[in-house]
N, C-alpha and C positions, 0 to 999 in steps of 0.2 A: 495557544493551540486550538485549532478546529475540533471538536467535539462532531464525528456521523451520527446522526441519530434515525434507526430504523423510521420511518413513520408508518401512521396508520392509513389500512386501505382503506377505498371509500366504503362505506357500509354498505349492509346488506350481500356483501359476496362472501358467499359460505367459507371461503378461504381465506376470511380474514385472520390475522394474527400481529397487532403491533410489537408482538416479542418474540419476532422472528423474523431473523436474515438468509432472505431465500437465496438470494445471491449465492451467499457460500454454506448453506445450509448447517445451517443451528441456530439454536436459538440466542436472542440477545435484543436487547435495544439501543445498547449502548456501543458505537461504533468510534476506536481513536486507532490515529496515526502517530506513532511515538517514534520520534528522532532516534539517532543514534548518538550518543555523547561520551563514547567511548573515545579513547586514542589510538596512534600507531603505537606498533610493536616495534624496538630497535633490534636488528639483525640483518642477516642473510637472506630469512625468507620473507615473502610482503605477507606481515599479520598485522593483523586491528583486533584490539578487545573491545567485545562489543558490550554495551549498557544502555538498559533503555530503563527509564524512570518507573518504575508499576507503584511508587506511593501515590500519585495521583489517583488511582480506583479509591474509591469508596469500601469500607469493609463490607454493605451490603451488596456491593458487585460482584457477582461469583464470573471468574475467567472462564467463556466457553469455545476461545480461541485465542490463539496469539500463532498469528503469520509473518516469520519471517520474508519479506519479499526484497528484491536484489536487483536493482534498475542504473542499465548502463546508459550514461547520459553523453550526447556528445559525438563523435566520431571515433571511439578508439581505438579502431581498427587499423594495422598495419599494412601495407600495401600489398598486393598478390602475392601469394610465394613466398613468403615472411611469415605465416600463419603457422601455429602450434598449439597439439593439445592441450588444455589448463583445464587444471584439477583444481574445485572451490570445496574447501572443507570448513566445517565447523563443528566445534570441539567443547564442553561446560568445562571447566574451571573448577577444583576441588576448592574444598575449605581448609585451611589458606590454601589459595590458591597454587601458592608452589607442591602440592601434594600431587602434581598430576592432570594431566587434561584427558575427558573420557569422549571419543569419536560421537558426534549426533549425527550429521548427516555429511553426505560427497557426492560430488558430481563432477564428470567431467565433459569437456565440450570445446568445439573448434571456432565456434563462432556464437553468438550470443544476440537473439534480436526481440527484444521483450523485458523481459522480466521471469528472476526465477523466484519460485515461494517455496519455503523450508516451513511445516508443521513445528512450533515450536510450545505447545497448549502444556504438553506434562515440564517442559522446565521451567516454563513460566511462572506457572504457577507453585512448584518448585524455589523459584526467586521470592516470590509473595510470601512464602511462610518462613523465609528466615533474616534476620536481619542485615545488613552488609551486602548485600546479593552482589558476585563475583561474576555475573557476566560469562562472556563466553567470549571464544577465540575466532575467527575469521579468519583463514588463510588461504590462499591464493598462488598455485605452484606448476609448476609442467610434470605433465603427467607419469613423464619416465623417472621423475627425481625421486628420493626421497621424503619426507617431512621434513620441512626445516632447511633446507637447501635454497638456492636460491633460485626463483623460478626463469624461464626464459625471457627475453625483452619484450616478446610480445606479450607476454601474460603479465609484466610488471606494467607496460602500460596499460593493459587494459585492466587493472586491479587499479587502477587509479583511475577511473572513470567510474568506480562501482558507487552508486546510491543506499543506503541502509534505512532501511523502518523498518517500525514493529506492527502489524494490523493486527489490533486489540479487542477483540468482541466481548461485552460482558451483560448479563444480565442481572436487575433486580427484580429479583420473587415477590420483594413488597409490591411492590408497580404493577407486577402481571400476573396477574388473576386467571387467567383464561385456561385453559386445558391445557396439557404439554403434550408432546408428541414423545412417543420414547424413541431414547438417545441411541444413536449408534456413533462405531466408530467414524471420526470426519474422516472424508478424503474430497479435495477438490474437487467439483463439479467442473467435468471438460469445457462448459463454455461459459465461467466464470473468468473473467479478465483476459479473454482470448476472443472476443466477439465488443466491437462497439457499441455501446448502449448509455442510456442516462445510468448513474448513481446517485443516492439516496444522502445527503450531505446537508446537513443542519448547523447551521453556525450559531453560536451563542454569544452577542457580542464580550461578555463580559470575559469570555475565553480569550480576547485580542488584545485589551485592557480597551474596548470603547465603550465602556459603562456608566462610564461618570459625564460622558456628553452625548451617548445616544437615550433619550428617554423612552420613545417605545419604536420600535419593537424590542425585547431582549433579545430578540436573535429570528430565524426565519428558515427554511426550507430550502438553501442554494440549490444543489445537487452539483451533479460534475459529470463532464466525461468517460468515459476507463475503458480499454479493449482496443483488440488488434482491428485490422481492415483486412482478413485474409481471401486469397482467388478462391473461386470468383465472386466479385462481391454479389450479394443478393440486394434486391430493393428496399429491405429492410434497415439497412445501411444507410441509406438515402447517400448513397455515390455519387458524385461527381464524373462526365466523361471520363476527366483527367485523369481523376479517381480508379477507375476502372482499367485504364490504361498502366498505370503506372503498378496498382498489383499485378498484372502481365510482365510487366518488366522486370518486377520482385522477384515474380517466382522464377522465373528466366536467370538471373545474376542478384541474389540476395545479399549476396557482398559487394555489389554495390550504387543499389538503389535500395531505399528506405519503403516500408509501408507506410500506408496513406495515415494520416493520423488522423484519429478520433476527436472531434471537437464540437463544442455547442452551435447549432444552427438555429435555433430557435432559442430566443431570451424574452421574458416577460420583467415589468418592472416592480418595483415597492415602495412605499411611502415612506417617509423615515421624520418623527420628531425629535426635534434635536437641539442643542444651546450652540449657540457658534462662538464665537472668541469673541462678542461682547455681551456676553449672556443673554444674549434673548432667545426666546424659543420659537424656532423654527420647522414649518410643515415644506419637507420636499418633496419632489417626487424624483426617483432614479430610476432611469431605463437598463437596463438591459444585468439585472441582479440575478435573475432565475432562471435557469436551464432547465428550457422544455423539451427540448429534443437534441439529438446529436448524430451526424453522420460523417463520414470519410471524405477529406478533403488533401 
């Protein structure tokens, strides 16, 4: 697993804080992506129990976010005229879980281009303090049905396109020392992951299993991608003509032309000492490891 890890700004700017994620505003240094490893549900309706690992944290990491986010991968979109409301719910799991499922959050919607993010901070941590953590429910239905029914054709395929992670923020107090800001309640910041820009993405090799044959670095400063290309793009973006044409076209028929996708434009490289498969140790250099910049292509 990739370990995000906030890093530090350059010094000397009064708004320095390495235990804090501006991005999505709270604090934390510690940034993961947790899979889903839950299963399907057998029935009528399209469910999935969801499960994401939280022993991984450390007991000095206090959860200061856990973001459900929900990314349709693919095409799976049905052709004109074919389209139907789907209702996305998600439900916790009693102890045992057969005692009942209690509503967290729903939404419903005709078309889907993005990614949706579900606040999930008080279950989460919720899961953390009891043993056995029962996960939640994920279901996926047409909006005029009931729960549990089986949803229309176009919402079962596109429930089968759906992506699950957990974005897990967490901070340790031993680590950061520095002042806090007081806490308020999170709410997404509007042009968090709706605007293309670099992210802050630290890889640790020993997180991949490449430890026992990368000797230094332990890990390095990737970063990444993340965000929309929406009209009209600004130069901030660093768009392409194409680029620019093609959000026209989006916003015109978003069913069916794609936005432009956010990608690295700029890559710098890193050194890497290393044992290769006859033990000797080896100084390479690898190009294109670090994302400098990123624009709409």
């Amino acid at each position: 697993m990739f370990q995000r890890r906030s890093s530090p700004l350059p010094q000397g700017d009064p708004g320095d804080d390495a235990c804090r994620v501006d991005e999505l505003g709270v604090d934390g240094d510690t940034l993961r992506h947790l899979p889903d490893l839950g299963d399907p549900i057998p029935g009528l309706a399209v469910r999935r129990r969801l499960y994401f690992n939280l022993s991984v944290l450390e007991d000095v990491e206090e959860l200061t976010l856990a973001q459900l986010e929900l990314t349709l991968l693919g095409d799976p979109y049905p052709p004109p005229g074919a389209a139907a409301t789907c209702t996305l719910s998600i439900r916790t799991l009693g102890e045992p879980p057969s005692s009942g499922q209690q509503l967290v959050a729903s939404q419903s919607f005709q078309s889907l281009h993005g990614s949706l993010y579900f606040n999930l901070t008080h279950i989460s941590r919720s899961w953390r303090r009891r043993p056995g953590n029962p996960g939640a429910v994920l279901e996926v239905g047409s909006a005029s049905m009931e729960s549990g029914q089986a949803p229309s054709p176009a919402c079962a395929r596109l429930a089968r396109y759906l992506h699950v992670s957990l974005l897990v923020v967490t901070l340790n107090r031993e680590k950061c020392k520095a002042s806090r800001r007081k806490r308020s309640s999170f709410q997404l910041p509007p042009a968090f992951s709706r605007v293309c820009k670099r992210r802050r993405l630290h890889i640790q090799f020993k997180d991949v299993g490449w430890q026992h044959w990368i000797i230094a670095p332990q890990g390095y400063m990737a970063n990444y991608c993340h965000g929309e290309c929406p009209y009209p793009l600004s130069e901030s973006l660093n768009g392409t003509n194409h680029a620019i044409l093609q959000t026209l076209v989006h916003a015109t028929e978003p069913g069916h032309t794609p936005q432009p996708c956010c990608v690295p434009i700029k890559l710098s490289p890193i050194s890497m000492l290393y044992y290769d498969n006859n033990d000797n140790v080896v100084l390479r250099h690898y190009d294109d490891m670090v994302v400098d910049e990123c624009g709409c292509r």
